[in-house]
N, C-alpha and C positions, 0 to 999 in steps of 0.2 A: 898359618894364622889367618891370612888373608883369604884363603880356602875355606875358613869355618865361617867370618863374617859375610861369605858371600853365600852361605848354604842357609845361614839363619836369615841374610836376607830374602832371599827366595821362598823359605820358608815362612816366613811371613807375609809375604805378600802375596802367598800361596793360600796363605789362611784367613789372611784379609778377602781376597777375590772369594772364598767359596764361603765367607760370612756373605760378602754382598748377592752372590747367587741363590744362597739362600734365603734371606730376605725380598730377594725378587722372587724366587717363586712362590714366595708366602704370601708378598702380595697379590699374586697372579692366581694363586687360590681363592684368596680372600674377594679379588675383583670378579672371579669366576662363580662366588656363591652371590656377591652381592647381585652381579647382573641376573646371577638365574633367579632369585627371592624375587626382583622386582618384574622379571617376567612370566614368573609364577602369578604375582600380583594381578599384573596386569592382563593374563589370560583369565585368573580369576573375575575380576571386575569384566571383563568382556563375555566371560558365560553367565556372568549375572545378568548383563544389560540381555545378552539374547534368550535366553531364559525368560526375563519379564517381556521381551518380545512376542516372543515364542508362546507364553502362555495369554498375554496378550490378544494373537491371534486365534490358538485354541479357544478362547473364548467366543471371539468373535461368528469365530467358523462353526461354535457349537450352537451360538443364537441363529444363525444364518439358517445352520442346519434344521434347528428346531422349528423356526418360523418357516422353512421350505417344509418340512414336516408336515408341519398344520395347515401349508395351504393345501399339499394332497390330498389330504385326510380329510378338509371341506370340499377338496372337488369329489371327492370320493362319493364322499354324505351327500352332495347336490345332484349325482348320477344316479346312486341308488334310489334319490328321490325320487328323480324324473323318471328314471326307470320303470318306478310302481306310479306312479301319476299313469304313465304311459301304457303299461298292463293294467291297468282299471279302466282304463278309456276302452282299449281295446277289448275288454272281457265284457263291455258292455255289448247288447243286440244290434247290429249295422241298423234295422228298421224303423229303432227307436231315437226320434228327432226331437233334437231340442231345442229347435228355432220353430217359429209360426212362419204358415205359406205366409207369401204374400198376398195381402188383398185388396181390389180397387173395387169402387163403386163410380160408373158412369150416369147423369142423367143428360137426356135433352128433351130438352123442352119447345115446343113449335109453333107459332103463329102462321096460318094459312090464308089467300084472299084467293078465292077464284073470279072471273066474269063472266063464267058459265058454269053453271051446277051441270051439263051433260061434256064431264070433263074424264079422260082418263085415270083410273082408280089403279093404281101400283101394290096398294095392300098392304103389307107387312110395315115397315118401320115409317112408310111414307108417310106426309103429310096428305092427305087426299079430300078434305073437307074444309070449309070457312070454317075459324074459328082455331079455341086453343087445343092441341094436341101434347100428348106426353109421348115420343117416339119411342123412346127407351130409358130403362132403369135397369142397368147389367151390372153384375158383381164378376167381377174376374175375381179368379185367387191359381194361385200356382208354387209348386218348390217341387224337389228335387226328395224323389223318394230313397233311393241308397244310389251307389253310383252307377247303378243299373238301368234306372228308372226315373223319368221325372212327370211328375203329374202336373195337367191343367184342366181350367174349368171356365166355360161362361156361364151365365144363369142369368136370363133376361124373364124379369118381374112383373114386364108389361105381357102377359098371356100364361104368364108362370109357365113358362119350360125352360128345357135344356137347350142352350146353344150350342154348347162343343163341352165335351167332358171325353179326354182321353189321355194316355198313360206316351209317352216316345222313349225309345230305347235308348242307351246311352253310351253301350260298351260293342256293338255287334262288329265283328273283323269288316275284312275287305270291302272299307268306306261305305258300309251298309246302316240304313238306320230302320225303324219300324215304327207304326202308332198302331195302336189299340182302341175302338171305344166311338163314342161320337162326335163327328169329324165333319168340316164343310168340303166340301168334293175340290180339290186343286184344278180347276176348269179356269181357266183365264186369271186376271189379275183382279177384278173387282167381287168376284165371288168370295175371295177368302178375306177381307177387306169387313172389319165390324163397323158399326153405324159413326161411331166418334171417329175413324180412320178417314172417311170421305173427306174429298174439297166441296161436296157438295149437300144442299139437305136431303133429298133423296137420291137412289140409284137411279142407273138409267134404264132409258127403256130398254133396250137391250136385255137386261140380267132379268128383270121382271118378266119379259115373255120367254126368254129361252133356258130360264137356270133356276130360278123361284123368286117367290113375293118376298123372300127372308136372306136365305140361302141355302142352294143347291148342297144338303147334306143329308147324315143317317150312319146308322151303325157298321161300321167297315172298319177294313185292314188294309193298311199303308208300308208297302216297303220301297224303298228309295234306296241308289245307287249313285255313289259320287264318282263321275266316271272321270278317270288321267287323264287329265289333256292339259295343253296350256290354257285355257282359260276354265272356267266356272261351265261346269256341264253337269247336271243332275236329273236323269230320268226316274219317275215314279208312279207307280201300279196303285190304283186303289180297287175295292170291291167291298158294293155296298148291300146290307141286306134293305130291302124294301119295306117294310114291316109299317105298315098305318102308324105307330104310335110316333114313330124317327124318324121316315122317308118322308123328306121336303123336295118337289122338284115339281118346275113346269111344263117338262117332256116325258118324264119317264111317269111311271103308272105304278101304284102301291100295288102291294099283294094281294088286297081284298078286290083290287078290279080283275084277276085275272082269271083267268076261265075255271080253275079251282077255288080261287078265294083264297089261299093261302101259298106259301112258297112249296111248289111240287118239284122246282129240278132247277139246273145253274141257268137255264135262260130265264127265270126271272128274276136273277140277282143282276146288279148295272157293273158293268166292269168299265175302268177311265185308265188313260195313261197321260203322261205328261212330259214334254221335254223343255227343260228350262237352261238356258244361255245365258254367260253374264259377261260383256266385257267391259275394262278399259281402256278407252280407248286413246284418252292422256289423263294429268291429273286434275282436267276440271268438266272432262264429258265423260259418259259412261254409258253405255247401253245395257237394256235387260230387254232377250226379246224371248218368248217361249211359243210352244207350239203344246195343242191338249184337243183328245178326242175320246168321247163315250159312248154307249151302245147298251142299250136297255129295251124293255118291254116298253112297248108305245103307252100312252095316258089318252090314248081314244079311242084307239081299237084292243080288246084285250089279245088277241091273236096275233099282232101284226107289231113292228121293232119300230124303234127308235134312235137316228146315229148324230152325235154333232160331232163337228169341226171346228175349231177354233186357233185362232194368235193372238197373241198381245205383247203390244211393244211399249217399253217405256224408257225415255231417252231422258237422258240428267245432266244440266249445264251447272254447275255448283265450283265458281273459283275460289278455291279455299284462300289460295298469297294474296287475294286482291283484299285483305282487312277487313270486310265486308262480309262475314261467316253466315252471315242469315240471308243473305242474298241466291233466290235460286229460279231459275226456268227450269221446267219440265214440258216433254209431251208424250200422252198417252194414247194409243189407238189399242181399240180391243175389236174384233169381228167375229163371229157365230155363223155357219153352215148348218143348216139343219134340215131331212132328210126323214121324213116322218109318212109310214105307209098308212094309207085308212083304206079301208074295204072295197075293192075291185081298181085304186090306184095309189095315188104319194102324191105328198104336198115337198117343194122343196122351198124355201125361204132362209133369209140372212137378216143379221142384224148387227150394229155397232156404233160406237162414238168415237169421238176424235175430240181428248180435252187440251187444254193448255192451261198450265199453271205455273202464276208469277209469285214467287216471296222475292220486295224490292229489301223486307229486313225482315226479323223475326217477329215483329209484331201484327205484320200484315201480310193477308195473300188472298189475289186476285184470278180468277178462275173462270175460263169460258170455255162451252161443250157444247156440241152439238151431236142429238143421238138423230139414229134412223132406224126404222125397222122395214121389210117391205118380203116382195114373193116371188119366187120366179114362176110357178107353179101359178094354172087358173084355180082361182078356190072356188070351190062347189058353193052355190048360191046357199046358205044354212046362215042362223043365226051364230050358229056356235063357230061355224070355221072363221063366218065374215069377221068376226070379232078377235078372231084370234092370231089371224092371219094378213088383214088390212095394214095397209102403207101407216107409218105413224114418225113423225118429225117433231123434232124440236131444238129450239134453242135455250140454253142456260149460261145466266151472269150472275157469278158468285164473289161478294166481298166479304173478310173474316176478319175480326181484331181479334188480338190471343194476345190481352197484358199479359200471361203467364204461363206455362206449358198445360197450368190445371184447367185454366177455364177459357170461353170461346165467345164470340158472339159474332152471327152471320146474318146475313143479309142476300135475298136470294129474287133473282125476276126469271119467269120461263114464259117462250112464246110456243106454243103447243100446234098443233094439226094433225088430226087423224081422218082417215079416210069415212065418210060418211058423219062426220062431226064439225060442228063451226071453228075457225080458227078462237082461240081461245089465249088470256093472262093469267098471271097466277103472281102472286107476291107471296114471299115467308120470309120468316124472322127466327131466329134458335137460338137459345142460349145453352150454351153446353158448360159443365161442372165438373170438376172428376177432385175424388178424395181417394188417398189410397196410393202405394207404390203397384208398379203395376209393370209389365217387361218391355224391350225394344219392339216398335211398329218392325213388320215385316217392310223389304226393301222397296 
């Protein structure tokens, strides 16, 4: 008996225990779905928020996209533009310019006093008589014909001709350049030098008797060589034809004097060389010194040559750091050899000046010269040689106001002497104008 109430206990508390295990894992079910529903949930809610991220972003990134879009697609459109801008430029003729030369107009105008009417006469732009004188009315113009070619021109009014009208190269290899056309002959430093260029109202005597009344030029061909060196070295050949309409020169002889009358063979063309030097020598001196020699048919005998010699130095004091930009000294010596045969002998004579010139600023400059000419050679007792070949001196004192770079006004005294002529004065006055752009003065 005791045996059954302890089977039925066991047995019930057999059945109690696997009620309660059961109940526990029902719970453990129950706890097992609830947590997964609410981590369903809340993965849910989590692909939603990235989702609205996510599209979010896509959006962004498809404005980003689009707006990078449109900027390619205007730089595209902005290239194709430039592109045909740029092939219509180019399909245009290289010849065809669409800027004007530049053009300047020079006047000077001259007041003259002499105290002797038996006074040396210089001719061409000189003041050479009492009274008012018009020296010159010049038009420059100039531009750049393709990148080959650049054209220039003077044209002086007073005599209606040509100054200089010629073409210079632009592109030629191995530091080579050329000119074409007509040209002042590269002889010294004051020959290639126009009338507005001077420190002084006329040239000197010098240029007058050994180079011309104007300047020493005519129709010729110019090639020039930049030669490698450490400094500034440039040799250049000219050859000029002689032709009455364009040959200007005080030694050499047109074509119509020569024993044909017109050009028969190369010794009656004038052929020149020139060698030009430039250094610095710190950055507030500089020197330019050259050397130039020519050889032509004589202008007295038509048979018989003609050779000059020449230098010219021009030294340049200009301190740029001392504040003072318009502050400058300069000195210029130019000298002439000349070597001229006449019929059964040769005259040899020289000539030159020695200037000095002060800018204390850019408004003013102060300028004294003294030319010579003279012979080493006895000159045949003639009218024509004595005069052409006699000793001749002088002094010159020149002061300039320049308010402006366009216009001038100078002030000039010369004390004169020529051989067979009274020591003689001279006063002049010049007012100089310029309108018009017009290029950089030679150095």
């Amino acid at each position: 008996m005791k045996l059954l109430y302890l089977f039925f206990f066991f047995l019930s508390f057999g059945v109690f225990a696997l009620e309660d295990f059961s109940k526990a894992k029902e719970k453990e079910k129950v706890d097992i779905v609830e947590n997964t529903t609410m981590d369903r949930e809340i993965k849910n809610e989590v692909n939603e928020a990235e989702n609205k991220i996510s599209g979010r972003d896509k959006k962004e990134r498809k404005n980003e996209d689009d707006k990078l879009d449109e900027e390619i697609l205007k730089a595209i459109k902005e290239d194709k533009l430039e592109q045909e801008i740029v092939s219509k430029k180019s399909s245009r003729p290289r010849f065809k310019q669409s800027e004007n030369p530049d053009i300047s107009f020079v006047m000077n105008f001259g007041l003259g006093i002499f105290t002797d009417n038996n006074h040396i006469k210089q001719l061409g732009h000189s003041i050479d008589s009492n009274g008012l004188t018009l020296q010159g009315l010049e038009m420059t113009a100039e531009h750049s014909i393709d990148p080959y070619w650049k054209f220039n021109l003077n044209f002086q009014f007073i005599g209606m001709h040509i100054e200089e009208a010629y073409i210079t190269s632009l592109a030629l290899p191995f530091n080579m350049q050329m000119r074409l056309g007509m040209m002042n002959a590269l002889f010294g430093r004051e020959n290639n030098q126009h009338l507005h260029v001077l420190h002084t109202i006329n040239y000197s005597l010098m240029h007058s008797r050994f180079l011309s009344h104007e300047h020493f030029s005519g129709l010729g061909i110019e090639l020039s060589y930049l030669i490698p060196l450490p400094w500034y070295s440039l040799i250049v050949a000219q050859i000029f034809d002689n032709k009455d309409a364009y040959f200007r020169s005080s030694s050499f002889g047109k074509s119509s004097f020569g024993k044909d009358g017109y050009i028969s063979g190369f010794d009656d063309l004038v052929y020149l060389a020139r060698l030009e030097n430039f250094f610095d020598l710190n950055d507030s001196l500089s020197l330019y010194w050259n050397f130039s020699s020519t050889f032509g048919k004589s202008n007295l005998s038509p048979d018989d040559r003609t050779t000059l010699l020449g230098t010219d130095v021009y030294l340049k004091y200009r301190p740029f750091n001392s504040g003072n930009d318009g502050f400058m000294i300069a000195m210029t010596f130019e000298s002439i050899f000349r070597h001229t045969q006449i019929p059964s002998s040769h005259i040899r004579d020289y000539g030159g000046y020695l200037q000095l010139d002060m800018l204390p600023n850019k408004y003013w400059s102060l300028t004294l010269r003294g030319d010579f000419n003279d012979s080493f050679s006895k000159i045949p007792k003639t009218k024509m040689y004595q005069e052409k070949f006699n000793r001749e001196t002088r002094g010159t004192f020149a002061m300039s106001y320049m308010p402006t770079h366009f216009s001038r006004i100078r002030l000039q005294y010369d004390i004169v002497k020529k051989e067979g002529m009274d020591l003689y004065h001279a006063f002049f006055l010049q007012v100089e104008g310029n309108v018009g752009s017009h290029g950089a003065h030679n150095y």
